[in-house]
C-alpha positions in Angstrom: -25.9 89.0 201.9 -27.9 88.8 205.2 -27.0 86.6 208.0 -29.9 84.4 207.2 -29.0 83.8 203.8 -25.7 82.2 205.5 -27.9 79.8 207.6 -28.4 76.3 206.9 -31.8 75.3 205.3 -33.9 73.3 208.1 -37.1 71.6 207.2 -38.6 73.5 210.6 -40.6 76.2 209.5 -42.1 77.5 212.5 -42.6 81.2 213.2 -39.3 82.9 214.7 -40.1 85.7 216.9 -37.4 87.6 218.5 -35.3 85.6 220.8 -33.7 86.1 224.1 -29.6 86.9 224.3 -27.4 84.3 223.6 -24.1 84.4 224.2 -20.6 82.8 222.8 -19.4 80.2 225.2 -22.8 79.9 227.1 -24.2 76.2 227.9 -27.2 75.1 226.7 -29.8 72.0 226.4 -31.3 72.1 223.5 -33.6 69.6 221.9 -33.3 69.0 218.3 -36.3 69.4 215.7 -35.0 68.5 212.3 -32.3 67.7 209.7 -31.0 70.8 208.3 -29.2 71.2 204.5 -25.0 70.7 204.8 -25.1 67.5 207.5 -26.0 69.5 211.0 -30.0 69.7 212.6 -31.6 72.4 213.9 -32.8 73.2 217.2 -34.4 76.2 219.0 -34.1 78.3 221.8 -36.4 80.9 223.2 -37.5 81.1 219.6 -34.3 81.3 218.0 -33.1 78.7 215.4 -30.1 77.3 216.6 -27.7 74.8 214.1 -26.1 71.9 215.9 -24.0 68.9 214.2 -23.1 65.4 215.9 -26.9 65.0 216.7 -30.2 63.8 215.3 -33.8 65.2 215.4 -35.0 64.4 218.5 -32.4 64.0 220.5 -31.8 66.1 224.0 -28.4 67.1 223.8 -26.0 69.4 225.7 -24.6 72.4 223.3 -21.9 75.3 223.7 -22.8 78.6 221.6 -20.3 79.2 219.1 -21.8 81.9 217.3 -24.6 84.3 217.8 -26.7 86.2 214.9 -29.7 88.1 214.6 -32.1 85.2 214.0 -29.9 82.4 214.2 -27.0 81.1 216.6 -24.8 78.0 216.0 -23.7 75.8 218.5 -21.4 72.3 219.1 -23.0 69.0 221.1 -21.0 67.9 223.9 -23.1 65.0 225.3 -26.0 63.3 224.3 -28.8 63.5 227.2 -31.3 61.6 225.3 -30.5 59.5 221.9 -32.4 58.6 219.3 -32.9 54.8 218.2 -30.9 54.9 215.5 -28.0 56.3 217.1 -25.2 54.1 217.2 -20.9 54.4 218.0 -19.5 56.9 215.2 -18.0 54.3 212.5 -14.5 57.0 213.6 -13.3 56.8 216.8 -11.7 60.1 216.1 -14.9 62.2 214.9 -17.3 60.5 218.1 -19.1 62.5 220.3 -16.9 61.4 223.3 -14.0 63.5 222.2 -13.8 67.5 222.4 -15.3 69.1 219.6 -12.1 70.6 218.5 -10.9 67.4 218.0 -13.2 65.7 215.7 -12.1 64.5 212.4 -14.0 66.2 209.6 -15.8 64.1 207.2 -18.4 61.9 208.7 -20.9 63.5 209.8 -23.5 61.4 209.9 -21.0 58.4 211.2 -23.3 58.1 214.3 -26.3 56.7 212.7 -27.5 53.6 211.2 -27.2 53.9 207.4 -31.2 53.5 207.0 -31.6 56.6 209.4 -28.8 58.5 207.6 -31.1 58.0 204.1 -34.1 58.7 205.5 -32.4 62.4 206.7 -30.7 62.6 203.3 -34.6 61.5 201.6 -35.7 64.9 203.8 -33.4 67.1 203.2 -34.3 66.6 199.4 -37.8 66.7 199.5 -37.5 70.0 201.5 -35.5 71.3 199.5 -37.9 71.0 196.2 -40.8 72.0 198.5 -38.7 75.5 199.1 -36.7 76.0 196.0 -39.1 74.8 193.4 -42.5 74.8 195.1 -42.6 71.2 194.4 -44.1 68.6 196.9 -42.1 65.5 195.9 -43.8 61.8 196.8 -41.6 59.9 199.7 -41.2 57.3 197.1 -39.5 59.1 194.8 -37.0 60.9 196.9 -36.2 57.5 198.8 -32.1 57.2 198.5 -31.1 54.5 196.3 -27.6 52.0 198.6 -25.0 51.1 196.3 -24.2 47.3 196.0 -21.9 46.2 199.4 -22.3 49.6 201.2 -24.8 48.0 203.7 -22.9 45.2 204.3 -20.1 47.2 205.3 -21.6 49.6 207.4 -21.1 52.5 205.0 -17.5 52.2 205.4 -14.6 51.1 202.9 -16.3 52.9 200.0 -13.9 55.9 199.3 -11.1 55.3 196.3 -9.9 58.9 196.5 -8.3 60.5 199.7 -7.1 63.8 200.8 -5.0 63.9 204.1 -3.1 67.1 205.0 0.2 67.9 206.7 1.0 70.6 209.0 4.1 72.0 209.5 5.0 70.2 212.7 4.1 66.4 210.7 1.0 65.7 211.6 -0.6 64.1 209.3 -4.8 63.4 208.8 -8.2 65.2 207.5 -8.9 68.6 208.9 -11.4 69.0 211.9 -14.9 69.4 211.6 -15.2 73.0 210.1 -11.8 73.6 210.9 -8.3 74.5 209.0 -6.5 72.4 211.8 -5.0 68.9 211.1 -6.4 66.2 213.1 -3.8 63.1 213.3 -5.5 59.8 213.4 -5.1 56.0 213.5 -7.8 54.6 211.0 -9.6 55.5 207.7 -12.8 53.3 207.9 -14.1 55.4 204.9 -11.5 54.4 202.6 -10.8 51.7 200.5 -8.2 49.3 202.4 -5.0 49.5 200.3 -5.7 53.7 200.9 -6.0 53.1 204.4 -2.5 50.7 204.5 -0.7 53.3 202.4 -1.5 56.8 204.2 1.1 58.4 206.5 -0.9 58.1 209.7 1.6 58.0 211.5 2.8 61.3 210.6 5.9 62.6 209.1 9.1 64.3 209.4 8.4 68.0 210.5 8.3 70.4 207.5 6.8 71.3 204.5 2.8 71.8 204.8 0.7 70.4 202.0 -1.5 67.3 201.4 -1.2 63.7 200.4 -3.7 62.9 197.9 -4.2 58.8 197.4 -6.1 57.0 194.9 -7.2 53.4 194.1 -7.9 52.8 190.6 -9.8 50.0 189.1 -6.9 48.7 186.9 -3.8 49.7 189.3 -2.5 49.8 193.0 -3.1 52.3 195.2 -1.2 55.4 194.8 0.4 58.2 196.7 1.9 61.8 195.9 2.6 65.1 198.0 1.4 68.0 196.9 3.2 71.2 198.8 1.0 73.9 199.8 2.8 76.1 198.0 1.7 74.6 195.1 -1.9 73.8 195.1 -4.6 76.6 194.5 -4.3 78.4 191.7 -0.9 76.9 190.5 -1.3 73.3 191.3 1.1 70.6 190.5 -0.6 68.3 187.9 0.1 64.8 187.6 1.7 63.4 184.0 0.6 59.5 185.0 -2.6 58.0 183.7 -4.5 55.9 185.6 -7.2 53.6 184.2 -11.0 53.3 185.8 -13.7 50.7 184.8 -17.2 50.7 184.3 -19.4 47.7 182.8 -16.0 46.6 181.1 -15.3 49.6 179.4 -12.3 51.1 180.3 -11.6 55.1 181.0 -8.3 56.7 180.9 -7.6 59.8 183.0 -5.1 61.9 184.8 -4.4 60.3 188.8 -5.3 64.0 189.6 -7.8 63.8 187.4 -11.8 63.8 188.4 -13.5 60.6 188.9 -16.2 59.4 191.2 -15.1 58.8 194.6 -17.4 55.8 195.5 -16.2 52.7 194.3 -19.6 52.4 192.7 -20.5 55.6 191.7 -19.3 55.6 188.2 -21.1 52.5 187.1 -24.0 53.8 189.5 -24.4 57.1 187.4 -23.2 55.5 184.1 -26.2 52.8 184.1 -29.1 55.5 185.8 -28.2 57.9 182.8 -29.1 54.9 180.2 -32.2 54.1 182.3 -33.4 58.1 182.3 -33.0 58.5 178.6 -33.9 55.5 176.8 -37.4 55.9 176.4 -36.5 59.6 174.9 -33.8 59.0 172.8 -33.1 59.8 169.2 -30.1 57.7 167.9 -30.0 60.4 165.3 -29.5 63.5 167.1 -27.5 65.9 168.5 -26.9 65.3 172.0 -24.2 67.1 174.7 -22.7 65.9 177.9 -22.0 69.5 179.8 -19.1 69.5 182.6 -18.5 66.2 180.3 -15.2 65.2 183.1 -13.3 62.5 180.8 -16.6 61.6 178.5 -18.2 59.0 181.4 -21.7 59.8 180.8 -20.8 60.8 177.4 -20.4 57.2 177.0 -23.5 56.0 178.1 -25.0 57.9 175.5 -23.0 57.0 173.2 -24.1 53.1 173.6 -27.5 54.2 173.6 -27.3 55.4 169.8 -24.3 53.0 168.5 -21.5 53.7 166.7 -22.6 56.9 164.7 -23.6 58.6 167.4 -23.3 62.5 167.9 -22.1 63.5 170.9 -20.6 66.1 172.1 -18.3 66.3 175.7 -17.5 69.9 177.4 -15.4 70.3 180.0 -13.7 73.2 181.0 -9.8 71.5 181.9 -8.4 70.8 178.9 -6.7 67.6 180.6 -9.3 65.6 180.8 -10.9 66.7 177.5 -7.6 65.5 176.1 -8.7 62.1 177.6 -12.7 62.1 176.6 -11.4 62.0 173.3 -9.3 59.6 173.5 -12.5 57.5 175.2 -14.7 58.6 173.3 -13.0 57.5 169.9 -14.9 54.5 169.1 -17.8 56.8 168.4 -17.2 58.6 164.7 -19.2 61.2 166.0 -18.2 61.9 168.9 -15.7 65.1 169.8 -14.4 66.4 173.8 -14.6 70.1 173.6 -12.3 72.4 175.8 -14.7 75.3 176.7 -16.7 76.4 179.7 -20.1 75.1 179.5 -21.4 78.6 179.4 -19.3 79.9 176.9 -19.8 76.9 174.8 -23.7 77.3 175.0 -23.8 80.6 173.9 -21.5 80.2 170.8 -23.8 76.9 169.4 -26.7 79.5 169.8 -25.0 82.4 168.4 -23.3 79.7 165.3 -26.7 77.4 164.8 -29.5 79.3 166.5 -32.3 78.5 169.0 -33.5 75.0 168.9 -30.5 73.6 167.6 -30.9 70.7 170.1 -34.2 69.6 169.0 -34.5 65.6 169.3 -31.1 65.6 171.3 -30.6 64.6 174.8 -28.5 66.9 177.3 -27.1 65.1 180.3 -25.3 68.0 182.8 -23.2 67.2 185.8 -22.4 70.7 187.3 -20.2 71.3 190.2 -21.9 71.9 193.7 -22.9 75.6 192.9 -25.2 74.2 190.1 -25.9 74.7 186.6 -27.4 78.3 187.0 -29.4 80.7 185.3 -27.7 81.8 182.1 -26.5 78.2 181.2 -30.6 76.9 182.4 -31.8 79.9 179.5 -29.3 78.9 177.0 -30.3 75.0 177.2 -34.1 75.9 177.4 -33.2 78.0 173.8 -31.6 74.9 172.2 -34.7 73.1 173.2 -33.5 69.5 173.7 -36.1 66.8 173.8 -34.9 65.8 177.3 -32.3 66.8 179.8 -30.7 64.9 182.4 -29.5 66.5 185.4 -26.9 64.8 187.6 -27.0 66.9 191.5 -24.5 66.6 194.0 -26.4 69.3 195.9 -30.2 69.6 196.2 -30.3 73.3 197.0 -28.8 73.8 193.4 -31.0 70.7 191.6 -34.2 72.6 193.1 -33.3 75.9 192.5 -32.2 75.3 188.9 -35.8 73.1 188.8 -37.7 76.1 189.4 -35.8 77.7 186.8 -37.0 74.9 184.4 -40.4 74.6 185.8 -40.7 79.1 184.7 -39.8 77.9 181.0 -42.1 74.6 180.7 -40.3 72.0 181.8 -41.8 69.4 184.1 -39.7 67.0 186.5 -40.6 63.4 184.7 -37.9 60.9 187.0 -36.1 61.3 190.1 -33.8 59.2 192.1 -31.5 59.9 194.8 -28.4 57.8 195.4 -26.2 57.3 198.6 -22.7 57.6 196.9 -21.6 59.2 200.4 -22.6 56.5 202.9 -21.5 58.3 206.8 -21.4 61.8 205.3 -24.3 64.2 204.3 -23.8 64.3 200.5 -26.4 62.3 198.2 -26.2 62.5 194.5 -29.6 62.5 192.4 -30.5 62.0 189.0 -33.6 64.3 187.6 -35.4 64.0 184.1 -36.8 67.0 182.8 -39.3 67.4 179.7 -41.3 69.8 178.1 
């Protein structure tokens, strides 16, 4: 892979001759063009692109190099010269701009600007990436990011129900730095829910075993707490036997603490109601449909209600733990089954069991990981020939790549919204309805 392939994807797309020498360490001030993809901005120097976080486009700013490539260099802001307008103090002391860059919590990213400028950046950073990816040229009013109820009254803080905090060896207890391995200790977690915040360790602990402290709030129980050794996460983890209960619209999902579940407070019911709203007009009570990376059978559920009781829908999810629990909430539909498989092995065997348009009249909502749904498991979907899919994207590199995978086999983008389930951090989720 080339060194610009590692690069962040920038909306400036200027010409980039050769630049002059930069070097590691060097001083620089730099003025900042645009929002680039993964929560930093770009700037340039003597040509060359240069990726800076803590900032916004067009800000002055005084950067250190931290690392020089062929066509691009990256760098760290250590004081603002000029700020923009909707700069404002970091929500975290502990990741602001006054302290050394080395010292920043990790996490919040975009804690320094007002939550309508951090939206607008998220709304770009979406439309450029469907204008690169997928060749598409997206209407401001559809890629405008959707607040979640309370979030602007609280400043974007207070909205996180699950929190990882880790522990060094020496006790010290907090998030890692800004892309860093190295355990930042501090006094306040204004991204979290407040019983997480009055539970965590900040304090620090007894010098020892490194690891992590992983805290949830569910909607039905107090917050919780457990250590995880470092020994034992990775490959081997140590799963959690209790059962926690989450609610949306007054249905109630069971699920492993360590389980996966929407981090915002709202995101769950945010996601649950926007699938209803994509697929209504679409949808054939009597068909086959499939929820693919199905979690515990969340969105499984929402089309579940759309059809009624006989619906036919299937959940697949790769950890057998939280298929265990889809089908357990999934059981009021009589046809509805949680299937242990990964998504691209399952694909494959309903084309190889019940040939190609299997899926005809059925709805496919997919919710893949960060990476995205892909090529193969795009081909094998676009062989079952659904009437609609629904694609949930918590990264729009991978939503507008796998678009202009799509677009090659005749599907057309028919709704998009973007929603900011990440309020003070760079990640927006979005919700795109494709048809042939």
């Amino acid at each position: 892979m080339s060194d610009d392939q590692h690069a962040p994807h920038a909306t400036d797309t200027s010409p980039r001759p050769h630049a002059g020498e930069l070097a590691t360490g060097q001083l620089i001030e730099l003025t900042v063009d645009n929002v680039a993809h993964g929560g930093i901005c770009v700037a340039r120097h003597d040509g060359r692109a240069v990726f800076v976080p803590d900032t916004a486009p067009g800000e002055r700013i005084l950067a250190r190099v931290t690392e020089v490539k062929k066509r691009f260099a990256r760098a760290e802001t250590l004081r603002v010269i000029e700020a923009h307008e909707e700069r404002r103090d970091h929500i975290w002391p502990e990741a602001a701009i006054d302290r050394d860059p080395a010292d920043r919590a990790g996490g919040a990213e975009f804690g320094h600007l007002t939550l309508s400028y951090q939206r607008e950046l998220k709304r770009r950073v979406l439309a450029d990436s469907f204008a690169r990816f997928a060749k598409l040229d997206i209407a401001d009013d559809l890629t405008a990011v959707e607040a979640c109820p309370g979030d602007d009254d609280l400043g974007g803080t207070r909205w996180r129900t699950r929190v990882t905090l880790h522990v060094d060896e020496h006790g010290n207890v907090g998030p890692y730095a800004a892309r860093s391995r190295r355990v930042i200790p501090v006094a306040s977690l204004p991204l979290a829910v407040p019983d997480i915040e009055e539970l965590a360790p900040l304090d620090g602990v007894a010098p020892g075993e490194s690891g992590c402290y992983e805290l949830v709030q569910p909607s039905e129980l107090d917050a919780r707490i457990r250590f995880v050794p470092a020994t034992r996460r990775g490959a081997n983890p140590v799963r959690s036997e209790r059962v926690i209960i989450e609610t949306v619209n007054d249905r109630s999902f069971h699920l492993a603490e360590d389980g996966f579940w929407q981090v915002h407070r709202q995101a769950a019911t945010t996601l649950f109601n926007a699938v209803q709203d994509a697929a209504r007009d679409h949808f054939d009570p009597e068909a086959q449909h499939l929820d693919l990376y199905g979690g515990v059978g969340l969105l499984a559920a929402a089309l579940g209600e759309l059809g009624g009781k006989r619906s036919r829908v299937e959940s697949v999810e790769a950890v057998e733990s939280a298929t265990e629990h889809a089908q357990e909430n999934l059981a009021e539909w009589v046809g509805a089954r949680a299937i242990t498989a990964r998504v691209d092995h399952y694909l494959n065997r309903l084309l190889n069991d019940r040939g190609a348009r299997a899926l005809r009249c059925g709805t496919v909502v997919l919710d893949p990981p960060r990476a995205g749904a892909g090529l193969e498991v795009i081909e094998s979907l676009d062989a079952l020939d659904p009437r609609q899919l629904i694609y949930v994207a918590c990264d729009p590199v991978a939503l507008a790549r796998d678009t202009a995978y799509l677009a090659e086999r005749g599907w057309k983008l028919t709704s998009l919204r973007a929603f900011d389930l990440f309020p003070s951090t760079h990640h927006v989720e979005t919700l795109a309805r494709f048809d042939r």
